[in-house]
VMD Tcl script that draws the C-alpha trace (Angstrom):
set ca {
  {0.00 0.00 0.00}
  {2.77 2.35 0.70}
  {3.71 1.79 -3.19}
  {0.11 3.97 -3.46}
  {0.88 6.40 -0.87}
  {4.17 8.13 -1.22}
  {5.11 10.91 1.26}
  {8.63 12.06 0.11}
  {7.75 15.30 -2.32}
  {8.57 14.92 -6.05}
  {12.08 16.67 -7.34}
  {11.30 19.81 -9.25}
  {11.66 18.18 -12.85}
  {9.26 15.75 -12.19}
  {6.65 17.25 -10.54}
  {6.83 20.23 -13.16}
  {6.53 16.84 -15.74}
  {3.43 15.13 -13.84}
  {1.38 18.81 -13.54}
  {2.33 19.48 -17.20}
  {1.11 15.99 -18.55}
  {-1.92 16.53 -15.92}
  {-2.82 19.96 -17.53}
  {-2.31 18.45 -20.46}
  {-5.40 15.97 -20.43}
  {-7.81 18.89 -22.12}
  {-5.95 19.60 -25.16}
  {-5.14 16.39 -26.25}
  {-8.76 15.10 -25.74}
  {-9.94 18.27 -27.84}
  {-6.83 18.97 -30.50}
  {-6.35 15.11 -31.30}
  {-9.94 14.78 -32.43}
  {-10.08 17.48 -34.63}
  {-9.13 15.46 -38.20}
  {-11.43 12.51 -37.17}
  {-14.78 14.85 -36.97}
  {-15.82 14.83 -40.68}
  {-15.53 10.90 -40.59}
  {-17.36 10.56 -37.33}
  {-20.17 12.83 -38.41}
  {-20.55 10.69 -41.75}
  {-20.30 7.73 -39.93}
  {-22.70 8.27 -36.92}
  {-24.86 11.31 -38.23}
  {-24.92 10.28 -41.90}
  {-28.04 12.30 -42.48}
  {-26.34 15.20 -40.66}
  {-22.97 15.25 -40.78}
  {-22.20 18.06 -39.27}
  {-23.01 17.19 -36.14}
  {-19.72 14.99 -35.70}
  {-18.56 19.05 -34.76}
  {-20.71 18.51 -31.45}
  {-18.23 16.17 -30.32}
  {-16.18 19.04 -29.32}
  {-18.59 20.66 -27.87}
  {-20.01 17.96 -25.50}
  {-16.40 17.90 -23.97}
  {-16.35 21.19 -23.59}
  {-19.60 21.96 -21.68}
  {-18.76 18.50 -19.45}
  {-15.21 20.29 -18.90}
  {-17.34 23.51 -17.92}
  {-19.30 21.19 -15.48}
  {-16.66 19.63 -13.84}
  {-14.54 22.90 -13.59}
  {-17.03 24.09 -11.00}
  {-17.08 21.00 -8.91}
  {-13.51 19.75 -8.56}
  {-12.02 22.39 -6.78}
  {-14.23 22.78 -4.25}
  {-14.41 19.12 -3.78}
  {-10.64 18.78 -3.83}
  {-10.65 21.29 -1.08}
  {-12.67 18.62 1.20}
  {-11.22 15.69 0.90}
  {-7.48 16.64 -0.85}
  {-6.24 17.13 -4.20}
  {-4.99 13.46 -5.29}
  {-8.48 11.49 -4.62}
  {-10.06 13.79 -6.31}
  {-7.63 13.63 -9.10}
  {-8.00 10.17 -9.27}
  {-11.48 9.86 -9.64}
  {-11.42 12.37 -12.45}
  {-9.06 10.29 -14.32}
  {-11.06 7.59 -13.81}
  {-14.14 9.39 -15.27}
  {-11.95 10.19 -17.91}
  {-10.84 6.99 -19.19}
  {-14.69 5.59 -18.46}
  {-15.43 8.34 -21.10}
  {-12.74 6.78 -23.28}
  {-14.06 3.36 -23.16}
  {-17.39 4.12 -23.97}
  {-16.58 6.74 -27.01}
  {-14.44 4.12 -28.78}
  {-17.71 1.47 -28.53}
  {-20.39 4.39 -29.32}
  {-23.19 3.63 -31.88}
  {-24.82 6.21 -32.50}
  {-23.98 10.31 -32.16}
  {-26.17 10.21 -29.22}
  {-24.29 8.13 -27.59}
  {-20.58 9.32 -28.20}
  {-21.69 12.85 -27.04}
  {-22.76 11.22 -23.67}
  {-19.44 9.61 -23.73}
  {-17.53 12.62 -24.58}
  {-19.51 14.57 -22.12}
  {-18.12 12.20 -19.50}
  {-14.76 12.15 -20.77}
  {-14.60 16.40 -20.26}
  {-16.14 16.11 -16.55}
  {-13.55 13.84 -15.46}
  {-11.10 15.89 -17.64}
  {-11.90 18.84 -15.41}
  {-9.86 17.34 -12.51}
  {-6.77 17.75 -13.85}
  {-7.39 20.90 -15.67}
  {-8.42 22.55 -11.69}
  {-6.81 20.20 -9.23}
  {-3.29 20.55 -10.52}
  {-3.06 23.98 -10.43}
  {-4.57 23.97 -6.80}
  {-1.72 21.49 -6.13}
  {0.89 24.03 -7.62}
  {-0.27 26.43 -5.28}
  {-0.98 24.12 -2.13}
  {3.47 24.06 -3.01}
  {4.01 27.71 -4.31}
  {3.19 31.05 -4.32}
  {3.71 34.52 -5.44}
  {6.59 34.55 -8.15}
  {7.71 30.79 -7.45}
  {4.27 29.98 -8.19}
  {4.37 31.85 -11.65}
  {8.07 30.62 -12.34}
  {6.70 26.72 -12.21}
  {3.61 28.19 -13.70}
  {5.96 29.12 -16.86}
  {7.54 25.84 -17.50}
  {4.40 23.85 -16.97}
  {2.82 26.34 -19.93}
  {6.26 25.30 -21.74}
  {5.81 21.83 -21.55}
  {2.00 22.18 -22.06}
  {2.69 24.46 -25.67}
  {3.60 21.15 -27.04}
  {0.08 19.36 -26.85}
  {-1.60 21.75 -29.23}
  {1.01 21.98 -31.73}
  {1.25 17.79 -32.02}
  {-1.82 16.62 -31.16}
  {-4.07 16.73 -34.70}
  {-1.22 15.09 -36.20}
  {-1.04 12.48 -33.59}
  {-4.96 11.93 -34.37}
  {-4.70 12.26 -37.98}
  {-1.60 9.11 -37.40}
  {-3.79 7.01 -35.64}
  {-6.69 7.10 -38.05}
  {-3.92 6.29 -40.67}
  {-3.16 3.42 -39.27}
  {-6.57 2.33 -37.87}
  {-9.57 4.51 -37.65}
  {-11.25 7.28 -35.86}
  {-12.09 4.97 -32.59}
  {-8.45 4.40 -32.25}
  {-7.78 7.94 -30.80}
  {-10.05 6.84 -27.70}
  {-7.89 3.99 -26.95}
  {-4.51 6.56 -27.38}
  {-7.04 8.61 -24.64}
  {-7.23 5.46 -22.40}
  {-3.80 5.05 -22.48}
  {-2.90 8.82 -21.74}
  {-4.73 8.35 -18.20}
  {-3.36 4.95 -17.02}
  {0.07 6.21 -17.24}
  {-0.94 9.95 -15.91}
  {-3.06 8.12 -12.70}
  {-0.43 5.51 -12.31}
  {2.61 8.28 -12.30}
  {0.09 10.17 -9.93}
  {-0.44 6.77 -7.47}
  {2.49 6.02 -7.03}
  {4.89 9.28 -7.10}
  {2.70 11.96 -5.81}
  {2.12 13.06 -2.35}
  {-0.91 14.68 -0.81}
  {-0.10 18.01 -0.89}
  {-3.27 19.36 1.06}
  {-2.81 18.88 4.91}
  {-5.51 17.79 6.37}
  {-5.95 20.13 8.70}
  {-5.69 22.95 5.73}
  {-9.15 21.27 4.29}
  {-12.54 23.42 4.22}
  {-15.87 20.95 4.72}
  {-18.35 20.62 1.83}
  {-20.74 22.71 2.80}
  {-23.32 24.98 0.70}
  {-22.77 27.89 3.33}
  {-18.88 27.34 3.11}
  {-18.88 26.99 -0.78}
  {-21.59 30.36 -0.62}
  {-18.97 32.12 1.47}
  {-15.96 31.43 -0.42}
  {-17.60 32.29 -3.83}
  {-18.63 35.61 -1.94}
  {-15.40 36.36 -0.58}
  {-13.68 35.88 -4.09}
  {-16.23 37.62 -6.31}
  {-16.17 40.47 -4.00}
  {-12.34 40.62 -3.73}
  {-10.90 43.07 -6.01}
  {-7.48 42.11 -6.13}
  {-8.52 38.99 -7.59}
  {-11.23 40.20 -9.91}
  {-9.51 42.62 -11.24}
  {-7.26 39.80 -12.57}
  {-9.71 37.47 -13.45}
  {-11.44 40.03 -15.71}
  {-8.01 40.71 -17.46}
  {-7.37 36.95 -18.18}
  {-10.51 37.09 -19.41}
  {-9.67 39.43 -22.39}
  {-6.06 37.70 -22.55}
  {-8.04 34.33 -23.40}
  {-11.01 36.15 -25.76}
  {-8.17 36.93 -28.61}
  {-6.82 33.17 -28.48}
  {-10.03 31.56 -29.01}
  {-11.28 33.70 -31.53}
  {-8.30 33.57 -33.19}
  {-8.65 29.20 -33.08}
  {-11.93 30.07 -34.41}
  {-11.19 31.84 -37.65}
  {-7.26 30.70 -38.31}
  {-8.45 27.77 -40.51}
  {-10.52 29.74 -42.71}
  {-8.11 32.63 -43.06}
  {-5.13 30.00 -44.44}
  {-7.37 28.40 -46.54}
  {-9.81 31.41 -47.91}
  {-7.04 34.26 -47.37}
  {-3.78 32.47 -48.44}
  {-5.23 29.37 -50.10}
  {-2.97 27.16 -47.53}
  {-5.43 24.83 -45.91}
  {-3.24 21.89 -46.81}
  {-0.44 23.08 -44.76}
  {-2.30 24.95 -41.72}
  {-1.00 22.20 -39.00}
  {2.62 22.90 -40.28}
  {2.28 26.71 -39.53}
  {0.06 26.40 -36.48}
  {2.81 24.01 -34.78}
  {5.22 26.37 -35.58}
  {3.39 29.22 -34.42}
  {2.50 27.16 -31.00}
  {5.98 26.09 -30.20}
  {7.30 29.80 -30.54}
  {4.92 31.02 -28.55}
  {5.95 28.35 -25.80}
  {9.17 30.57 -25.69}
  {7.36 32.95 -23.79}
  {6.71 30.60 -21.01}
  {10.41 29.59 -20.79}
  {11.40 33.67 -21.24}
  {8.91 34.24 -18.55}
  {10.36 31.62 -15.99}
  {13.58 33.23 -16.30}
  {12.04 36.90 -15.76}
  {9.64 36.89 -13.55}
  {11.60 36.47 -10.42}
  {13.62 39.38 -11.45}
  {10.90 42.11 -12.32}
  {7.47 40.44 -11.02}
  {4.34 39.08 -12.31}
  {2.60 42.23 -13.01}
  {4.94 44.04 -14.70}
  {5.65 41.25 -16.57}
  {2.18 41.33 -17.92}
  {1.64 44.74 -18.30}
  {4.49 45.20 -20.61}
  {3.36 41.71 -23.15}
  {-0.17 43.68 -23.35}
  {0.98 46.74 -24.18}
  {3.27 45.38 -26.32}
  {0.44 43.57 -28.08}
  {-1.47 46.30 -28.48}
  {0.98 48.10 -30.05}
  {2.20 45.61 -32.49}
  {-1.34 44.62 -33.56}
  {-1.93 48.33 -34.52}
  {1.57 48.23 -36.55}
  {0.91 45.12 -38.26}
  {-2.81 46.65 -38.94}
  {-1.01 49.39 -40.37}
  {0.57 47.09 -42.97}
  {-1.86 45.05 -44.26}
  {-3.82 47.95 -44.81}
  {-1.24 49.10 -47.33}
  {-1.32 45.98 -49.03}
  {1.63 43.28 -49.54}
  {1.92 41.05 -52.46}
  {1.96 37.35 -52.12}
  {3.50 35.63 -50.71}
  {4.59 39.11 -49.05}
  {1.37 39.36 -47.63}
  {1.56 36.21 -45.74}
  {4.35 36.59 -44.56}
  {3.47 39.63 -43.06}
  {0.50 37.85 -41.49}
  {2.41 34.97 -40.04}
  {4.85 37.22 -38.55}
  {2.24 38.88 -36.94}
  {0.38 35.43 -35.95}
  {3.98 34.56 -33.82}
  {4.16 37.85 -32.13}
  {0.85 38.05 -30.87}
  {0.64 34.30 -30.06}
  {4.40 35.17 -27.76}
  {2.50 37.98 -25.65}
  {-0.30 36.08 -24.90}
  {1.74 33.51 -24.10}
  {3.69 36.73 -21.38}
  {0.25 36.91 -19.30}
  {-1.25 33.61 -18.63}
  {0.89 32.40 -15.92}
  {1.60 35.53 -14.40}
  {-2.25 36.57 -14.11}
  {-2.82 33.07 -12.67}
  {-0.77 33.45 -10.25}
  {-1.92 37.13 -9.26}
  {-5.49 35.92 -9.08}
  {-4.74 33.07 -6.95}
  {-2.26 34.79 -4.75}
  {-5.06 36.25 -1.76}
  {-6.76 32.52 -2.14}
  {-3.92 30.48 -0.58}
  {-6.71 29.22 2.09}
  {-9.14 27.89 -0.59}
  {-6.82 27.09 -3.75}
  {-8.90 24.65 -5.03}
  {-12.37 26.50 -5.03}
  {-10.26 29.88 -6.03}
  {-8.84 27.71 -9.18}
  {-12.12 26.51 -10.03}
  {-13.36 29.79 -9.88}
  {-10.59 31.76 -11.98}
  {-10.99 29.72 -14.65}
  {-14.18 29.24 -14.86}
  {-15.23 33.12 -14.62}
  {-12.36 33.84 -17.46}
  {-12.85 31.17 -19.62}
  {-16.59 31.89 -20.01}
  {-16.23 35.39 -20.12}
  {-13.37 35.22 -22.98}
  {-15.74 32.93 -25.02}
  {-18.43 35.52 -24.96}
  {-16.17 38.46 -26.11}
  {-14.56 36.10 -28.46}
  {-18.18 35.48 -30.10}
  {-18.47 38.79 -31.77}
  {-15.25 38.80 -32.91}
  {-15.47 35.47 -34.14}
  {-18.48 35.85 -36.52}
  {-17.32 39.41 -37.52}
  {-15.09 36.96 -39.79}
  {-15.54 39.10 -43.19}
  {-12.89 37.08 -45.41}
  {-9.95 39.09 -44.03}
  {-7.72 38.84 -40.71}
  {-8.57 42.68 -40.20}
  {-11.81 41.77 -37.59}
  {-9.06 39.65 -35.28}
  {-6.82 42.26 -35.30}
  {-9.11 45.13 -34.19}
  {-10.42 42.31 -31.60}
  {-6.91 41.87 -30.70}
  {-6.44 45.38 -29.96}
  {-9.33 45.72 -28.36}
  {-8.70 43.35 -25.99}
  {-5.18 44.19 -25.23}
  {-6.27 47.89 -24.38}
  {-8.94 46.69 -22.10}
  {-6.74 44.22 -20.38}
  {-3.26 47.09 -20.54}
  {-5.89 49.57 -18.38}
  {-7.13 46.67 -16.04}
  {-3.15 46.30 -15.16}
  {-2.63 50.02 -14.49}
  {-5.56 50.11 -12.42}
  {-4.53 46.94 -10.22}
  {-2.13 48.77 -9.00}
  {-4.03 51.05 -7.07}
  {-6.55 48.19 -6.84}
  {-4.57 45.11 -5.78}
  {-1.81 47.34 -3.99}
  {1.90 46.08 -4.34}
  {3.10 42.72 -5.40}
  {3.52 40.88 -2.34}
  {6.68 37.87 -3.30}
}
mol new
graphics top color blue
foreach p $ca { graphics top sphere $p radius 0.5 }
foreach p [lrange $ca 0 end-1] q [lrange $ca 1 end] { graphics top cylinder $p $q radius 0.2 }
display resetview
């Protein structure tokens, strides 16, 4: 049993490894199905294929579920178990996608799959900061994100390998076998890292407090609503990317090559980041990447408004994809970290509660940005600038708001 229940802490490396491959879980469940959902919508929704597309979209709203849930829980009765149990949701999910027979029926699957997906997305960043705080916490922050920049830019090619090979079900089974070896490195290398006297009961009054205390808190708001408009430009940029290589630059065919290479420079942020941040301080940190992004968006605007020729013109566009990509890629862990900082005492509801305010919040600015799509990259830009301006003013203002950094 003690083989289950380790108590000597994991060296740095690896426990920067584990949370990575932990955080990991959502973007390989979502990015690795991405080539298989024309075939699964002919295959299951024949008379509708477009609705293989919901398969995303069931993960995501069970992910939105869960998010909401597992860090309070987590906060009860400690991060692993709950961990554990997600992972076990996660591969049930698995299991039951890869024998679905109908559309129905792989949506309920895949709606599974994202609630037990939601443990690791909340729980190991509770666990980071159950170990760290203030600027440590954004250092190991940074080269988790490094590590994690990897999923995204391998993942559809991993899934479009498998269904070479085999077929579209196959990518469950590479699922399955993602969360044995994540829950058996967790088992049996992993400590508890909530004390048990550090817990808070499950309890609606406690849960009602603690959701008071942080909505109400305005050094932690404050932060939240700027992730919130350092997310909305990412996922309306995911949004409209594949249309603009294919419809813009007529370069469908290669998209995955440039939006690897786009992801893995902008995981150089993260490891620029790790080195900074204990030098000059989360906040500062971000501050400068969003003025910096607003800036360079309105350059870049500049240009394409003169007109390049091809393949000038892409150029142009893919320079400007990197840069922007990079100083989102400056704010992420840093505004984490500053929103969790005054929630020490209740990590795990405070994570569940960051993320789940700014990643519904970004979707809904990232909406109208989205469908302002007009056959151009022009609408993302002015979003991005947007954004960045909002977010550049919500930093200035924390620091009257928030006071001074504190670590």
């Amino acid at each position: 049993m003690r083989l289950f229940s380790p108590t000597k802490p994991l060296r740095f490396g690896e426990f920067v490894a584990l949370m990575a491959l932990l955080m990991s879980a959502v973007a390989f469940s979502i990015d690795a199905m991405l080539p298989a959902l024309p075939l699964i919508g002919q295959e299951l929704s024949p008379e509708s294929p477009q609705r293989g597309q919901l398969v995303i979209t069931a993960f995501v709203f069970g992910l939105g579920m869960g998010t909401l849930v597992c860090g309070p829980v987590s906060d009860a009765f400690g991060r692993k178990s709950v961990l554990l149990v997600g992972i076990s949701l996660y591969l049930a999910g698995a299991v039951l996608a890869m024998q679905a027979w109908s559309i129905e029926s792989l949506l309920a699957a895949r709606f599974l799959q994202g609630l037990g997906a939601a443990a690791p997305r909340v729980v190991a960043t509770a666990m980071v900061r159950d170990l760290y705080s203030g600027r440590s916490m954004a250092r190991v922050t940074s080269i988790i994100m490094t590590l994690f920049v990897l999923v995204p830019a391998i993942a559809p090619s991993i899934g479009a390998g498998i269904m070479w090979v085999s077929n579209w079900r196959m990518i469950f089974f590479a699922f399955v076998a993602f969360g044995i070896i994540a829950g058996l490195w967790l088992m049996t290398r992993q400590p508890e890292s909530l004390a048990p006297e550090n817990r808070r009961p499950l309890r609606p009054r406690v849960i009602w407090a603690a959701l008071v205390e942080i909505v109400t808190n305005p050094a932690v708001m404050i932060y939240v609503v700027a992730l919130t408009f350092a997310f909305a430009p990412l996922f309306a940029w995911l949004s409209n990317l594949p249309m603009i290589f294919d419809d813009v630059y007529d370069r469908a065919a290669t998209f995955p090559f440039w939006f690897a290479a786009t992801a893995l420079f902008a995981g150089t942020a993260s490891i620029v980041n790790a080195k900074l941040v204990m030098r000059f301080g989360m906040r500062r940190i971000a501050t400068l990447a969003f003025l910096w992004q607003a800036s360079v968006s309105v350059f870049f605007l500049g240009l394409m408004l003169l007109g390049l020729p091809a393949p000038w013109d892409f150029a142009l566009f893919f320079a400007f994809m990197c840069t922007a990509f990079f100083s989102i890629g400056l704010t992420f862990g840093n505004l984490n970290a500053l929103a969790l900082q005054p929630l020490g005492h209740m990590a795990g509801i405070g994570s569940s509660v960051v993320m789940s305010l700014s990643t519904m919040g970004s979707v809904m600015i990232a909406l109208p940005i989205s469908l302002a799509y007009d056959g151009t990259p022009l609408p993302l830009i002015f979003g991005m600038i947007l954004c960045a301006s909002v977010a550049l003013s919500l930093m200035l203002l924390s620091r009257r708001v928030a006071g001074e950094e504190t670590a």
